[in-house]
C-alpha positions in Angstrom: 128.2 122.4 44.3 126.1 120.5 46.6 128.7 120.2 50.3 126.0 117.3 51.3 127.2 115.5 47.6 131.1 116.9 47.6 132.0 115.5 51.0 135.4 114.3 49.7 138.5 113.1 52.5 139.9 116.1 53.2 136.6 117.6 55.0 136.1 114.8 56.4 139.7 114.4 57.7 139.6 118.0 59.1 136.1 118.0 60.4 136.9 115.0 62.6 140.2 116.9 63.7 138.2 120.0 64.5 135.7 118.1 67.0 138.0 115.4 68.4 140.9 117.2 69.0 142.9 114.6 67.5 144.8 114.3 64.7 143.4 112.0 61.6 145.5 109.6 59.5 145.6 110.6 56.4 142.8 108.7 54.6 139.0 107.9 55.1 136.6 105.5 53.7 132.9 105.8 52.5 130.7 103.1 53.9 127.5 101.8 52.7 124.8 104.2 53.4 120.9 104.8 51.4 120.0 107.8 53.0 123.6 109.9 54.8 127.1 109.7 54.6 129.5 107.7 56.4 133.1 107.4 56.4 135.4 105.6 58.5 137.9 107.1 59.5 141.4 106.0 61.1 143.0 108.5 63.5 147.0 108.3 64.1 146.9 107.0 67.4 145.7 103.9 65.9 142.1 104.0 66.9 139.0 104.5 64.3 135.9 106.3 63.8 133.1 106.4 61.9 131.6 110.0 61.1 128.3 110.3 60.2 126.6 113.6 58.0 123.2 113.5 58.2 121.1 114.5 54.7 119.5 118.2 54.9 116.2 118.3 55.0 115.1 115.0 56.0 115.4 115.9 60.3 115.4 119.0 62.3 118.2 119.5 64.6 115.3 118.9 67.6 115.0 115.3 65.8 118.4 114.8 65.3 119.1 115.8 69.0 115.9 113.2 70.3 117.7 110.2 68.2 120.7 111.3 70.2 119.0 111.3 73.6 117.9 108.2 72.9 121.1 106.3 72.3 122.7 108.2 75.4 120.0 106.9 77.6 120.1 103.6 76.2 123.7 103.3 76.6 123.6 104.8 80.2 121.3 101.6 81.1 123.5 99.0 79.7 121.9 98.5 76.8 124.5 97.6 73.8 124.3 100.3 71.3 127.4 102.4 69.6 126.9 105.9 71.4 128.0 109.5 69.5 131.4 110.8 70.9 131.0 114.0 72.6 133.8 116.7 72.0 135.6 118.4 74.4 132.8 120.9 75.7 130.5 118.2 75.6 128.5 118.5 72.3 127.8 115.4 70.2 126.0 116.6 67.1 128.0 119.2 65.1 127.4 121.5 61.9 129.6 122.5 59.0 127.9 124.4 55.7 124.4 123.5 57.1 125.0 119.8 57.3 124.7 118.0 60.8 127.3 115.0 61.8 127.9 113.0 64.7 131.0 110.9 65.4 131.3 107.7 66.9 133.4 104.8 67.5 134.0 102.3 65.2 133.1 99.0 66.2 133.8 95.9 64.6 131.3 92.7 64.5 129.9 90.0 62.9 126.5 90.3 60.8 123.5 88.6 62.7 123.1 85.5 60.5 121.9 82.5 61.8 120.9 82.9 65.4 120.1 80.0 67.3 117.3 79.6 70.1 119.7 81.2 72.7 120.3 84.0 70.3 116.5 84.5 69.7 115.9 85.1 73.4 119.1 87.1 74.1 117.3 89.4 71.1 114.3 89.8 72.7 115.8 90.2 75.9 117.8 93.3 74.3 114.6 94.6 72.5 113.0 94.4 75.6 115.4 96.7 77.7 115.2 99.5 74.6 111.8 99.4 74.6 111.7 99.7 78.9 114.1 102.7 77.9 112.0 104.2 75.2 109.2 104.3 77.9 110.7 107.0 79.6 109.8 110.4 77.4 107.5 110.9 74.6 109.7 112.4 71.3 107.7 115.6 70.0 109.7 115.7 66.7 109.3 112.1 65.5 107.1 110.1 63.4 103.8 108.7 65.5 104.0 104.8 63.6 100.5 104.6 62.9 99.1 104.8 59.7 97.2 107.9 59.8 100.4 110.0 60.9 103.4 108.2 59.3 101.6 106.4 56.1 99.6 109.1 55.0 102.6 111.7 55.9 104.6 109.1 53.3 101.9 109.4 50.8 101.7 113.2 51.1 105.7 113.3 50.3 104.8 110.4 47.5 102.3 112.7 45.8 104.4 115.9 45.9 107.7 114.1 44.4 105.6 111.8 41.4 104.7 114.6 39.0 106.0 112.8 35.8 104.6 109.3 37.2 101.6 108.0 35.2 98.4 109.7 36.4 96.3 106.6 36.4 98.8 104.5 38.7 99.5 107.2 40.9 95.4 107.7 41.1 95.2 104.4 42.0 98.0 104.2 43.8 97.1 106.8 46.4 93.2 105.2 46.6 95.0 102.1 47.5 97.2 103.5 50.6 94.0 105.9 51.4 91.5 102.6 52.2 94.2 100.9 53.6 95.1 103.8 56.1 91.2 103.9 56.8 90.5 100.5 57.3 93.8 99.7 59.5 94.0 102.9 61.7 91.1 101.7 64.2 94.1 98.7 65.2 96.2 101.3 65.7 93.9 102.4 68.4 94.6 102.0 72.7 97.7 100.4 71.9 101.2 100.4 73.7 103.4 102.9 72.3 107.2 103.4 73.0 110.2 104.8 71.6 110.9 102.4 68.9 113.9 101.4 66.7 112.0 101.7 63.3 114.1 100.0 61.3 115.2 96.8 63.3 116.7 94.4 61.0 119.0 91.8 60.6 121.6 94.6 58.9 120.8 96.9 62.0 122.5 94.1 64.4 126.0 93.2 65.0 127.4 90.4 67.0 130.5 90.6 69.0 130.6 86.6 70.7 133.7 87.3 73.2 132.4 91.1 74.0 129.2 92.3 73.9 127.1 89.9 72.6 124.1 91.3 70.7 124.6 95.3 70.2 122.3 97.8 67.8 123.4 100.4 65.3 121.5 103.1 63.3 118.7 104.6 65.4 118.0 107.1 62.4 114.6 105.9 61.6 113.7 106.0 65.2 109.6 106.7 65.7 107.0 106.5 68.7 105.2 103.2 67.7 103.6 100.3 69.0 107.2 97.5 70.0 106.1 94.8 67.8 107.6 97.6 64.8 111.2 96.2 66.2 110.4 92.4 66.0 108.7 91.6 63.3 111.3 92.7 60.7 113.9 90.3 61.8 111.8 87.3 61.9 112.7 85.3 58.7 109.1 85.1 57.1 105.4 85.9 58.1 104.4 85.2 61.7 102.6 81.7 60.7 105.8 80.2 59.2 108.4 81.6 61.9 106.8 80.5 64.8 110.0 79.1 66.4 111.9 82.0 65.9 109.4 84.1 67.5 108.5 82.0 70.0 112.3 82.2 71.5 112.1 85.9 70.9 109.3 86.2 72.5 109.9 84.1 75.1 113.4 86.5 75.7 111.3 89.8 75.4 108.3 88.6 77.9 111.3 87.7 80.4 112.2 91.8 80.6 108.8 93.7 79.7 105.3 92.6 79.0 104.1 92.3 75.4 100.2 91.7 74.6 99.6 88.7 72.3 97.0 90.4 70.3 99.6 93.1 69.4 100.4 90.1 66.5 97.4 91.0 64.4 99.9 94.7 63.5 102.1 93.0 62.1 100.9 92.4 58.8 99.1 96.2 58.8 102.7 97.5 59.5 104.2 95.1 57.0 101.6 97.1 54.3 103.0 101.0 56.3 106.2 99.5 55.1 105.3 99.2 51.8 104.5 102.6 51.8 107.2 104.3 53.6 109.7 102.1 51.4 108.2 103.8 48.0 108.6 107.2 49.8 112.2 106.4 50.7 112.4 105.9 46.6 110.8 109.5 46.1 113.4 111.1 48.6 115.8 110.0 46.8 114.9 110.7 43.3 113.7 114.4 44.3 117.6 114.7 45.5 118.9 113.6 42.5 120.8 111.0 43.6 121.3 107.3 42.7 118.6 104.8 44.0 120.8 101.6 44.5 117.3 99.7 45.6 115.2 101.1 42.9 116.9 101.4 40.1 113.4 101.6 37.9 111.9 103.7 40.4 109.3 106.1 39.1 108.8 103.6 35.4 105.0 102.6 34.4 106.4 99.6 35.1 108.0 99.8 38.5 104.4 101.7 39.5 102.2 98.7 38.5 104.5 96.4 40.3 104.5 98.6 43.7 100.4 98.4 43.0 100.4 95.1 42.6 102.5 94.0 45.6 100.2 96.5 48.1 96.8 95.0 46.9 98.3 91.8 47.4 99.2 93.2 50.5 95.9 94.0 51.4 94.8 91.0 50.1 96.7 89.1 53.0 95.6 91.4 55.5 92.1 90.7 54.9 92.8 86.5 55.4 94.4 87.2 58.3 92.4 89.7 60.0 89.2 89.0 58.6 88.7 92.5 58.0 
């Protein structure tokens, strides 16, 4: 039987015990996760954690261990983020049966819904500090954001995991990302890189009003790319018809670190690596046999004409906005 699939309470429970030193209540809950597990886990003494197992195969232990760095550096500049618990010799990212976990405390918030123009530029005042953070060491074992490392490394994985996918589509398909990747990676070019998020949106927030304010979650998609990969995601349409929100972002984010202007012509580029990297999330997921709650259809005639048509409309809007 698979351990990463038949992670049932009772690991858990003992697992958690085994790091923490602490004795478990005697019940744990799976939380909403795509890609790991997650349980949440109340300990006798009345607190609660949330132990994390990370899937096999998708990060070495060097990754895994840069991710980590990350947070701990972010939280040792006062930025709000929810930091691994280190057990008592000091390690924070354990192994059982070949499967990596991390523990950390829970946290409880509100869901960032709804921000106003002070909650805007608090944002980009908090992306800002990450991002002055993230400047401090280039990762070795992460994803450059750039669509000649991480889109056609997506498309590669695509390819490999699409075998009984229709051969015309998937023909089509990889011409599609291949001219897109060749016509966008000369944006890509003498641009400011940092230690990004990667996944920065409105589900990767939490709001705590009386506490901490603003703090981020789920660093697990974290790359080397250009900033504007953590803003753009959270704004509430395309850059043209969220200029308000972006303007108090921006405004927030300029107050902290400098961002260039022209760095807005990536985002719809990015928007199209998203695409991408979305449709190779689908394949991971299929190749482990597992249910894809976002893509039910995934891998259907059907579903690959759709994922073709959104990407040349994609490109489509690329070209009108970048005239290229």
């Amino acid at each position: 039987m698979n351990p990463f699939r038949s992670l049932g309470a009772d690991r858990v429970l003992a697992l958690t015990e085994r790091e923490l030193g602490r004795r478990a209540d005697s019940v744990c809950h799976p939380l909403t996760s795509y890609i790991n597990r997650v349980f949440d886990v109340p300990m006798a003494d009345g607190d609660a954690v949330v132990v994390k197992f990370f899937r096999p195969g998708r990060w070495s232990v060097e990754a895994l261990e840069e991710e980590q760095d990350f947070v701990f550096a972010l939280e040792a500049e006062d930025v709000p983020v929810v930091a691994p618990i280190c057990n008592r010799e000091g390690f924070s990212l354990f192994e059982d049966q070949g499967i990596w976990f991390c523990i950390m405390p829970r946290k409880r918030g509100r869901p960032f819904e709804d921000p106003d123009p002070a909650t805007w530029r608090e944002l980009g005042r908090t992306l800002a500090r990450m991002h002055i953070v993230g400047d401090d060491l280039i990762p070795e074992e992460r994803l450059v954001w750039s669509p000649e490392t991480a889109t056609l490394t997506h498309l590669d994985f695509i390819l490999d995991h699409s075998q009984n996918a229709p051969a015309d589509l998937i023909d089509d398909y990889a011409d599609l990302v291949e001219e897109l990747v060749d016509s966008l990676s000369p944006l890509f070019e003498d641009r400011d890189y940092t230690r990004i998020h990667g996944d920065m949106h409105v589900a990767n927030l939490m709001k705590r009003p009386d506490e901490d304010g603003i703090f981020l979650i789920d660093f697990d998609d974290m790359v080397y790319g250009p900033p504007v990969q953590d803003l753009w995601m959270l704004l509430p349409d395309t850059v043209p018809n969220s200029r308000p929100e972006l303007e108090h972002l921006l405004y927030g984010y300029r107050q902290i670190r400098d961002f260039a202007e022209n760095d807005l012509d990536l985002v719809e580029p990015l928007r199209a690596m998203r695409f991408v990297h979305f449709t190779a999330w689908c394949a991971l997921q299929q190749a482990d046999g597992g249910p894809n709650r976002l893509a039910a259809h995934f891998g259907t005639e059907a579903w690959w004409r759709g994922e073709l048509s959104a990407l040349q409309d994609q490109r489509a809007r690329i070209r009108e906005t970048l005239r290229i």
